[in-house]
TORMITOR-564896 format. One record per residue (C-alpha): residue number from 1; x, y, z. Coordinates in Angstrom, 2 decimals. Example, Ala and Ser with C-alpha at 12.3 -4.5 7.8 and 13.67 -1.06 7.14 Angstrom:
BEGIN
{zake 1,{12.30,-4.50,7.80}}
{zake 2,{13.67,-1.06,7.14}}
END
This chain:
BEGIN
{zake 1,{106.57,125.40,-23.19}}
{zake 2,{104.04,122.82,-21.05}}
{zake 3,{106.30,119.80,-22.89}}
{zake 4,{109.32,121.48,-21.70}}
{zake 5,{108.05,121.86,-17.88}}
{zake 6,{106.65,117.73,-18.25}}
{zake 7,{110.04,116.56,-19.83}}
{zake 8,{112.06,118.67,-16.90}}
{zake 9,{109.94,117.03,-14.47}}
{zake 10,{109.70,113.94,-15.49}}
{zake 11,{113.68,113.85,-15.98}}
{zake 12,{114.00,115.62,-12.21}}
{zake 13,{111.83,112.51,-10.95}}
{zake 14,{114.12,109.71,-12.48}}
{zake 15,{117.36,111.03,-11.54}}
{zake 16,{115.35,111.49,-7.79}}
{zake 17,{114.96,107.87,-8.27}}
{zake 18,{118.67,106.62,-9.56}}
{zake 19,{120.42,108.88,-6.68}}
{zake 20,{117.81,107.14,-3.89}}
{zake 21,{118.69,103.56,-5.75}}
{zake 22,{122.28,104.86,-5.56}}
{zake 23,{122.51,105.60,-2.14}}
{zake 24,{120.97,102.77,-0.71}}
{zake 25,{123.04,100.93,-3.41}}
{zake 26,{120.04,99.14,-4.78}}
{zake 27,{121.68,98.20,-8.60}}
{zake 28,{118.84,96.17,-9.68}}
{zake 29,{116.94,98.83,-10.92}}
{zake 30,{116.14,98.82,-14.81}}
{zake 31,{115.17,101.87,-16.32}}
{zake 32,{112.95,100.99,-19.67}}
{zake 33,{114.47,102.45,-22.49}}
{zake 34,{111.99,101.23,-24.76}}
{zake 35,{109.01,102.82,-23.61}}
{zake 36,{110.56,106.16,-22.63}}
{zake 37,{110.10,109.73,-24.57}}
{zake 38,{113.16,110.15,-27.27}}
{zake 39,{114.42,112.91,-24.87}}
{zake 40,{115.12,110.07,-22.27}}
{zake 41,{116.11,107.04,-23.31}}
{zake 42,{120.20,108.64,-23.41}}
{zake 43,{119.43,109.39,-19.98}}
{zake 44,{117.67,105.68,-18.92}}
{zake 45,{120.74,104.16,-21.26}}
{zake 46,{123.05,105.97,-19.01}}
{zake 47,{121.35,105.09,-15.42}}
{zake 48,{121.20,101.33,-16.96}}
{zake 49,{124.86,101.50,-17.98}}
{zake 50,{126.23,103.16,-14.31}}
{zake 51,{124.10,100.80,-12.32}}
{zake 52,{125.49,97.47,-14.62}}
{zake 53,{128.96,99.14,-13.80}}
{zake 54,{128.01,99.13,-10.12}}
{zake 55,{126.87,95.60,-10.44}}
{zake 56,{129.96,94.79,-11.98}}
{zake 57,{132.00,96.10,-9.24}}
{zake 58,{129.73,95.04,-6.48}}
{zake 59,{130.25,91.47,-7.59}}
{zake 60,{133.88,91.81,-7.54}}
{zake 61,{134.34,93.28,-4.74}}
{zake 62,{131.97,90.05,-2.49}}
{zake 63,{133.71,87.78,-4.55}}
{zake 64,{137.46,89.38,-3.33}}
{zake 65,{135.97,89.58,0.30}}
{zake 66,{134.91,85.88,0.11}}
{zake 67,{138.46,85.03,-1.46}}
{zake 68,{139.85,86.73,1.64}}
{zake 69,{137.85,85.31,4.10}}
{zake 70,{138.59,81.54,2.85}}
{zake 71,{142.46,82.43,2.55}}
{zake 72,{142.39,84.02,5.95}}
{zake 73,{140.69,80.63,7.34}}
{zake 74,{143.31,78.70,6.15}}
{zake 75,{146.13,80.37,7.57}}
{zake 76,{147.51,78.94,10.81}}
{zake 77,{148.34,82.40,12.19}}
{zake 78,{145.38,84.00,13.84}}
{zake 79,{144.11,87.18,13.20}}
{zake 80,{141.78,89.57,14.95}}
{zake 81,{141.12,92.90,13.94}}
{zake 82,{139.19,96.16,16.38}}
{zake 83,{137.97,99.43,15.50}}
{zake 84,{140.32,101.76,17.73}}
{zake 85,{137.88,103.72,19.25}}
{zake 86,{135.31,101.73,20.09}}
{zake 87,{137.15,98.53,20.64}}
{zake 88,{134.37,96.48,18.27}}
{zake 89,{135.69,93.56,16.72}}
{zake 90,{136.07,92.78,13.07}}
{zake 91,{137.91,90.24,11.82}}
{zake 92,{138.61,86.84,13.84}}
{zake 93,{139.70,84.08,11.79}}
{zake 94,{139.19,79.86,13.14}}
{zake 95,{143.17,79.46,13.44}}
{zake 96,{142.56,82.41,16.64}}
{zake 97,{139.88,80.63,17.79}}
{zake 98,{141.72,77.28,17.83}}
{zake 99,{145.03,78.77,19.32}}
{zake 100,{143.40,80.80,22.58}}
{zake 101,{139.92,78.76,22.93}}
{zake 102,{138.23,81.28,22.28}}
{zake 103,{134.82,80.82,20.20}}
{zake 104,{133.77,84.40,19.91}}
{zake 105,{134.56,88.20,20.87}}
{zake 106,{132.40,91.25,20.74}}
{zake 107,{135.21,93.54,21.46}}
{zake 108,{138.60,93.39,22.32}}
{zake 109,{137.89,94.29,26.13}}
{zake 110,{136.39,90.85,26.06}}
{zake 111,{139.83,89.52,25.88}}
{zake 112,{140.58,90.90,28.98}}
{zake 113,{138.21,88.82,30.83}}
{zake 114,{139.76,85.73,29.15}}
{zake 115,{143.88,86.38,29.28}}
{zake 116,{144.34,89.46,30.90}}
{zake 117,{148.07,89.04,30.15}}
{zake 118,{147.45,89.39,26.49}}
{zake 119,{145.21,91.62,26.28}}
{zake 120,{147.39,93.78,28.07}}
{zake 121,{150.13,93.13,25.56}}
{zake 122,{147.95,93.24,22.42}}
{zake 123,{146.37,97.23,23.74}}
{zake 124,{149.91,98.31,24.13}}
{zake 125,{151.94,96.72,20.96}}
{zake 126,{152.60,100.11,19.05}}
{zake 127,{152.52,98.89,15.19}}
{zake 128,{154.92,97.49,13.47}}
{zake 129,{156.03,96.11,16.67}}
{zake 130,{156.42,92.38,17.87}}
{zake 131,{156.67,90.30,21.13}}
{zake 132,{156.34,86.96,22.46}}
{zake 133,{153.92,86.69,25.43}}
{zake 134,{153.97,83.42,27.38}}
{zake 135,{150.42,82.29,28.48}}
{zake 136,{148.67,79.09,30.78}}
{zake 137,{146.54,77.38,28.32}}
{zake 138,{144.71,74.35,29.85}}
{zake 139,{147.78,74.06,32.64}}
{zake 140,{149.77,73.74,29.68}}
{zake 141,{152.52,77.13,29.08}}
{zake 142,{152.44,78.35,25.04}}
{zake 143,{154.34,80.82,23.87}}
{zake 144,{152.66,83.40,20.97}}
{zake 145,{154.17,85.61,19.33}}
{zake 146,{152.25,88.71,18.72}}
{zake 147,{152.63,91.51,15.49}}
{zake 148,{150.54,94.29,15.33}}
{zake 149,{149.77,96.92,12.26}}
{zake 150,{146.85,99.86,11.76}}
{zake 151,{144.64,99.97,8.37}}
{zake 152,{141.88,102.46,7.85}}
{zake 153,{138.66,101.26,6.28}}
{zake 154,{135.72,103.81,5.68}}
{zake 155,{137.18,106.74,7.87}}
{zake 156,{137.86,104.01,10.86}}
{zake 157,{140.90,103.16,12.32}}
{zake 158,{141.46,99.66,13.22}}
{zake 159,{144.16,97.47,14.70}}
{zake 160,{145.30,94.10,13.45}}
{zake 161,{147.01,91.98,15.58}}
{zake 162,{148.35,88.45,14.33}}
{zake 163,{149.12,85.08,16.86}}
{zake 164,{151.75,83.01,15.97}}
{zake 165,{152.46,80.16,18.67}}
{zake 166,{156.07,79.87,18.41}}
{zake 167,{156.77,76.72,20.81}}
{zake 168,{157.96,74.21,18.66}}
{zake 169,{160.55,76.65,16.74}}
{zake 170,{161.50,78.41,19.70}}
{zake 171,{162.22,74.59,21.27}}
{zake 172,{164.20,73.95,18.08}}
{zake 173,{166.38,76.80,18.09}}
{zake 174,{166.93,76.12,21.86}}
{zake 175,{167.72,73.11,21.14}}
{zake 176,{170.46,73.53,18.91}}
{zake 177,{171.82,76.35,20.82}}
{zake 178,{172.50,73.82,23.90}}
{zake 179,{173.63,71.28,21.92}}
{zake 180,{176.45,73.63,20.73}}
{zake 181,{176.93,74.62,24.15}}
{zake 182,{177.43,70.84,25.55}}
{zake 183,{179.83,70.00,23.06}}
{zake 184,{181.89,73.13,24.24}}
{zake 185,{181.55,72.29,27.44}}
{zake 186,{181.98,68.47,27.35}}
{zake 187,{185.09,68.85,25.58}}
{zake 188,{187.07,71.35,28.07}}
{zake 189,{185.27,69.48,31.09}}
{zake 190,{186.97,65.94,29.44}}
{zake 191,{190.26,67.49,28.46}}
{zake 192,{190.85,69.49,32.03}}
{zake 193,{189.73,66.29,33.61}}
{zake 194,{190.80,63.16,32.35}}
{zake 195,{194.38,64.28,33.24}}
{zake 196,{194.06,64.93,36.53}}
{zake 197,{192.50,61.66,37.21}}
{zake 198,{195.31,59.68,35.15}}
{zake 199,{197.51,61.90,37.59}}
{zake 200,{195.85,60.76,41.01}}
{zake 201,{196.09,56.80,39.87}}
{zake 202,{200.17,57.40,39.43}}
{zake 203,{200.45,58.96,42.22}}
{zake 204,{198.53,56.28,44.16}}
{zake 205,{201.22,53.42,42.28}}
{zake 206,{203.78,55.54,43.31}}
{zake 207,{202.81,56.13,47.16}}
{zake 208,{202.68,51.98,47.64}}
{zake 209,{205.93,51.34,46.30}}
{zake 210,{208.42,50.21,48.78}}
{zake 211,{210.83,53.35,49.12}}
{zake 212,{207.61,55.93,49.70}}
{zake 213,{206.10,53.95,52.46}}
{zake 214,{209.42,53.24,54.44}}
{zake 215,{210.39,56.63,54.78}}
{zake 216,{206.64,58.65,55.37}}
{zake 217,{205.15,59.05,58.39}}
{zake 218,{202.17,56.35,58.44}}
{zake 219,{199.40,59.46,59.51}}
{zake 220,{200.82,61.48,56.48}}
{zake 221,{200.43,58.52,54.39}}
{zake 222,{196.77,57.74,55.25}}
{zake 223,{196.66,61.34,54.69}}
{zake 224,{197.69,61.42,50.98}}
{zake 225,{196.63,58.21,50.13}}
{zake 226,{192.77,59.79,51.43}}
{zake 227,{193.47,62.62,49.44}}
{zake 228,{194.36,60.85,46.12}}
{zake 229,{191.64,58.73,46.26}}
{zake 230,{189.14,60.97,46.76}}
{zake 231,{190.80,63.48,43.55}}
{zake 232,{190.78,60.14,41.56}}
{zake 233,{187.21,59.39,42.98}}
{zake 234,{185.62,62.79,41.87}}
{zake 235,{187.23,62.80,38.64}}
{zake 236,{186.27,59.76,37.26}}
{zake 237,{182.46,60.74,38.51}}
{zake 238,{183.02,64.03,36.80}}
{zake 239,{184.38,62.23,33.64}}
{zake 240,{180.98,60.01,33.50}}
{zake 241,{178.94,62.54,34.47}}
{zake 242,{180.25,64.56,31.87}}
{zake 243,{180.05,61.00,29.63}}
{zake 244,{176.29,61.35,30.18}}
{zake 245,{175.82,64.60,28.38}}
{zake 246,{177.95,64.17,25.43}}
{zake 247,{174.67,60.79,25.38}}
{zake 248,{172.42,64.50,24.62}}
{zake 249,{174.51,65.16,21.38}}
{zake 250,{174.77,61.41,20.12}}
{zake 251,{171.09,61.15,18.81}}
{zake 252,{171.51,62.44,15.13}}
{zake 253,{169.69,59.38,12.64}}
{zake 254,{166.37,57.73,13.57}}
{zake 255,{165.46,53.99,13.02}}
{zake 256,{162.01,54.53,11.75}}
{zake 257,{159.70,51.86,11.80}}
{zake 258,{155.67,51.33,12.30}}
{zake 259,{154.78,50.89,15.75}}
{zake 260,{151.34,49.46,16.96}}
{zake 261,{150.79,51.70,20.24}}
{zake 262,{148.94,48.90,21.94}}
{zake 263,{152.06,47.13,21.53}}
{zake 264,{154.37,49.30,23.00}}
{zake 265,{152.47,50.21,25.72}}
{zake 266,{151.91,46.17,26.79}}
{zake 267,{155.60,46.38,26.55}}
{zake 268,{155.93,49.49,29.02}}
{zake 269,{153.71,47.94,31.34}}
{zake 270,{155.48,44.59,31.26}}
{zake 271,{158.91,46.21,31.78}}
{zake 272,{157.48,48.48,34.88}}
{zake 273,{155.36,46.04,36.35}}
{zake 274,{157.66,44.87,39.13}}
{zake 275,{158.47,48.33,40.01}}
{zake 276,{154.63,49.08,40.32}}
{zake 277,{153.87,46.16,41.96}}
{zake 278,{156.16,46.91,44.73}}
{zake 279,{155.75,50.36,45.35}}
{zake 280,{151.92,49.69,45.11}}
{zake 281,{151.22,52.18,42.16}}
{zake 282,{148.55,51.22,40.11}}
{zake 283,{148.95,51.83,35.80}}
{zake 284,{145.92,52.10,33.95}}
{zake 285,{146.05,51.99,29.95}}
{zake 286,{143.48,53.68,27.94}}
{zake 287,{143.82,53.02,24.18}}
{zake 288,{140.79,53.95,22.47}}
{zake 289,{141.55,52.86,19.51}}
{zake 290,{143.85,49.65,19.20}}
{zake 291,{145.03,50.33,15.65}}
{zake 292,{146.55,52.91,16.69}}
{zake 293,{150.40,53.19,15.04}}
{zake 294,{153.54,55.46,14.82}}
{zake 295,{155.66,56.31,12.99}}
{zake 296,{159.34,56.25,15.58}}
{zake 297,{162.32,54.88,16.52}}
{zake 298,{161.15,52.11,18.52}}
{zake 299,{164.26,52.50,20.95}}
{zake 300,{164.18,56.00,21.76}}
{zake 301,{160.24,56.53,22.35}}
{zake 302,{160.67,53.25,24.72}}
{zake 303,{163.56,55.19,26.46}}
{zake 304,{161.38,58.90,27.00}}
{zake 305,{158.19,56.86,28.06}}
{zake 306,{160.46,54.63,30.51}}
{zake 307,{161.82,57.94,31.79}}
{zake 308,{158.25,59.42,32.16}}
{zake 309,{157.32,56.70,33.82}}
{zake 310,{160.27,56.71,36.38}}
{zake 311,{159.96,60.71,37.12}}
{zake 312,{155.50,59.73,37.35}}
{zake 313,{156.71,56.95,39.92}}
{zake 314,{158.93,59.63,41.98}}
{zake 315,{156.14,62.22,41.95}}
{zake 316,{153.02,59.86,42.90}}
{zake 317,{155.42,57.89,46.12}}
{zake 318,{153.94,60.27,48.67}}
{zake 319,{149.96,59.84,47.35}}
{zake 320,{146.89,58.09,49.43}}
{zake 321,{146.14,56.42,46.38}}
{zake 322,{148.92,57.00,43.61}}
{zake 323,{148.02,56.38,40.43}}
{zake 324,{149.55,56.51,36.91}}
{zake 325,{147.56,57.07,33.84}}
{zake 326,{149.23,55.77,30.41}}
{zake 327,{147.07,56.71,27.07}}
{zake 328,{146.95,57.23,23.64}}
{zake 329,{144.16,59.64,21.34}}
{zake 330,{144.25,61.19,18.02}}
{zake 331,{144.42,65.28,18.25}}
{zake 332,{142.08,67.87,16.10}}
{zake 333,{144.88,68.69,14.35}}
{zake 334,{145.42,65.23,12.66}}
{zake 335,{148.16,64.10,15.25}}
{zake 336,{148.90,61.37,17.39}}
{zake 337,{149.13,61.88,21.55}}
{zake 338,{150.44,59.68,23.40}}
{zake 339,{150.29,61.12,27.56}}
{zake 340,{151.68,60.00,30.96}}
{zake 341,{149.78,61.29,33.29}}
{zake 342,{149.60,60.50,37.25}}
{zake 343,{148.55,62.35,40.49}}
{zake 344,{151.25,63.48,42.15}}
{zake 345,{152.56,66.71,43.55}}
{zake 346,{152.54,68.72,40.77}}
{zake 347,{154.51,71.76,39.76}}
{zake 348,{154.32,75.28,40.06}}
{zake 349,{154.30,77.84,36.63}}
{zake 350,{157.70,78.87,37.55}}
{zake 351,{159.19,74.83,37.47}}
{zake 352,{157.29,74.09,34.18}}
{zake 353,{159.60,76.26,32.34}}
{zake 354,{162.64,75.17,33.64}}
{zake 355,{162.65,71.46,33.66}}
{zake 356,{163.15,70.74,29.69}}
{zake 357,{166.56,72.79,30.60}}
{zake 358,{170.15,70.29,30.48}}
{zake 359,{171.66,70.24,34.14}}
{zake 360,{168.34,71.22,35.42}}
{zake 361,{166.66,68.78,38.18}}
{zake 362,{164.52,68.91,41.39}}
{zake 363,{166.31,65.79,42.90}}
{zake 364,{169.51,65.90,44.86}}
{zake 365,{170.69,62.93,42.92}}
{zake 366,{168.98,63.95,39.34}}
{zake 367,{171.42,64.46,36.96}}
{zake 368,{169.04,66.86,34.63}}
{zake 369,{169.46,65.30,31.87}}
{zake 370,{166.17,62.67,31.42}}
{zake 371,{163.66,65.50,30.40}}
{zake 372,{165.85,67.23,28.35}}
{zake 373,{167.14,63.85,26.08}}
{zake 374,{163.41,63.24,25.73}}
{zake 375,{162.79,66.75,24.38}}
{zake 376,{165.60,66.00,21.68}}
{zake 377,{164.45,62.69,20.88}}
{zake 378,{160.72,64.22,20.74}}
{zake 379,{162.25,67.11,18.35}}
{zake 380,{164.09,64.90,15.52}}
{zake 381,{161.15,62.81,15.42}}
{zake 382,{159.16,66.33,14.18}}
{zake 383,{156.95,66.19,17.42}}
{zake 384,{157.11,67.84,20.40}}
{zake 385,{156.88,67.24,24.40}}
{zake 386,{154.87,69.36,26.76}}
{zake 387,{153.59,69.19,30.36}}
{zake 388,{150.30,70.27,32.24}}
{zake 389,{151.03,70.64,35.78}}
{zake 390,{148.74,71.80,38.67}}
{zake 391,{150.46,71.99,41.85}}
{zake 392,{148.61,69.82,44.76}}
{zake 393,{146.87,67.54,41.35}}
{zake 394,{149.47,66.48,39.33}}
{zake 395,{151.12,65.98,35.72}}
{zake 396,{151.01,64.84,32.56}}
{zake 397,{153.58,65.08,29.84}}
{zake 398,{151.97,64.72,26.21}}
{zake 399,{154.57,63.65,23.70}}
{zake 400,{152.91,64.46,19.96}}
{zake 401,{153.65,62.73,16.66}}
{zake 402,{153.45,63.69,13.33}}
{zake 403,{150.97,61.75,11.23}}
{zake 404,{148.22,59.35,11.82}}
{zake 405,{148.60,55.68,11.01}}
{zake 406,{146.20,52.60,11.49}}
{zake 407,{146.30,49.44,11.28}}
{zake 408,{143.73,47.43,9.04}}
END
């Protein structure tokens, strides 16, 4: 009866032990079946064989985790997860970090203090749902599109949000969409016009012949011969105005060729010079390295750079001191920069979105076209064009390329 009470006991005490190991989920526990009474070693062989199990699943479990966290770092989306209720943070992957600037949260009211504009977006996306929230990022406008869906993970809610910046394929689907809607356009513009000014140039043959101009009163005939002119006038500007945007749809094939930057900016700066000289502008060129190369069409980067170069020389003409700042550097993200900055007047947010747009200009005698040719040219070349503006401080427009290339 005593070696029934010890054996009870002593069982009572080692399954104490294997539920304590268990809930602090300490699994390195061996029980000795060796040493132990008959009566136990079933009952160590057991504990042994639920805490290798444990082990087992333990292991898989980190090493799923750690093949999750080193998929989710390679992602260029960025993710960020938050507990519900409290607001803690979970998840926040580098490609987040990278895409707002932001190194670290502790919770998602943190946000707040960083883009308020977001984080007013991200607390009320309802999941499942998506939008695109445009936000100032280093003076420079990015648009993100944001997706949001709920998972529960040990009897917590939390919310997953996922940034996407969408700029370059939103500017490519733009893109297309006015191209289709210039070549519409062009084409009734040329057809409606062309005949009318064909029209006003008979008419004006036909008013000097002999038998108009003896029988018309000579007031009446200043009259029409005003008149006709200034229909034939207007609709041959129209005609090469309109000339100038088909120029938008034209650029379909590339010439590409490797292009040493330091070369084409001593190019640039020997093509502007006179223009600089005169207005008194100076151009500095910072090249840090001079291997630097491209990968373009020679002839259509020369033509955006001239045409940053011309709108930089329009904004700087009322500075103390204007000045025009021409460089090259490679990116984080593997890519080539290549910027035009000077210190003019700037622009305000509400300009910066506007002036990539065809017939869109500030200047009573800007055509609209310049930005938006360089935006097309930037776009086959798989690169993109953006602007920083401060208003009072000035611009710079930051044309990206693809790849990397040096020079040996």
């Amino acid at each position: 009866m005593v070696d029934m009470v010890l054996f009870q006991k002593k069982a009572q005490d080692e399954v104490g032990q294997f539920v304590e190991s268990i809930h602090y989920r300490d699994f390195s526990r061996h029980f000795d079946e060796r040493k132990a009474p008959n009566e136990l070693k079933p009952l160590r062989k057991g504990f042994n064989e639920i805490n290798s199990t444990f082990k087992l699943i333990s292991r898989e479990r980190e090493t799923q985790y750690q093949y999750l966290q080193k998929i989710l770092e390679l992602v260029d989306t960025g993710l960020l997860s938050y507990e519900i209720e409290t607001g803690e943070t979970g998840w926040i992957n580098e490609a987040f970090k990278k895409l707002l600037g932001i190194p670290y949260l502790k919770s998602i009211s943190s946000l707040q203090k960083r883009e308020e504009l977001l984080y007013n977006e991200v607390v009320k996306l309802k999941p499942g749902e998506t939008k695109i929230v445009a936000i100032n990022r280093n003076q420079q406008l990015i648009k993100i599109l944001v997706s949001a869906s709920v998972m529960r993970s040990e009897d917590k809610l939390y919310k997953l949000v996922a940034f996407q910046n969408v700029d370059e394929a939103l500017d490519e689907t733009e893109s297309k969409a006015w191209q289709k809607l210039l070549n519409v356009m062009t084409h009734e513009i040329m057809n409606s016009v062309a005949p009318i000014a064909s029209l006003a140039d008979t008419l004006t043959h036909r008013l000097l012949e002999d038998q108009i101009t003896k029988n018309i009163n000579i007031n009446l005939f200043e009259d029409l011969e005003l008149g006709i002119e200034t229909i034939k006038r207007r609709s041959e500007g129209l005609l090469k105005f309109t000339e100038n945007y088909r120029n938008l749809n034209k650029i379909t094939k590339l010439n590409i060729e490797k292009i040493m930057v330091r070369n084409l900016f001593e190019n640039l700066y020997n093509l502007m010079r006179p223009t600089l000289e005169k207005k008194n502008i100076e151009l500095e060129i910072i090249l840090r390295d001079p291997k630097l190369s491209i990968e373009a069409d020679l002839h259509l980067v020369e033509q955006v750079l001239i045409n940053l170069l011309v709108n930089a020389i329009e904004a700087v003409k009322e500075s103390s001191n204007p000045r025009i700042v021409l460089s090259s550097e490679i990116l984080a993200n593997q890519k080539i920069a290549v910027k035009v900055a000077d210190n003019g007047t700037g622009m305000p947010t509400e300009l910066i979105e506007k002036i990539f747009i065809p017939f869109f200009s500030t200047r009573k005698n800007g055509s609209g076209i310049g930005l938006s040719l360089c935006k097309q040219i930037m776009l086959l070349h798989q690169g993109n064009i953006q602007v920083q503006s401060s208003l009072g401080i000035g611009s710079a427009f930051i044309l990206t390329f693809g790849t990397i290339g040096l020079h040996t």
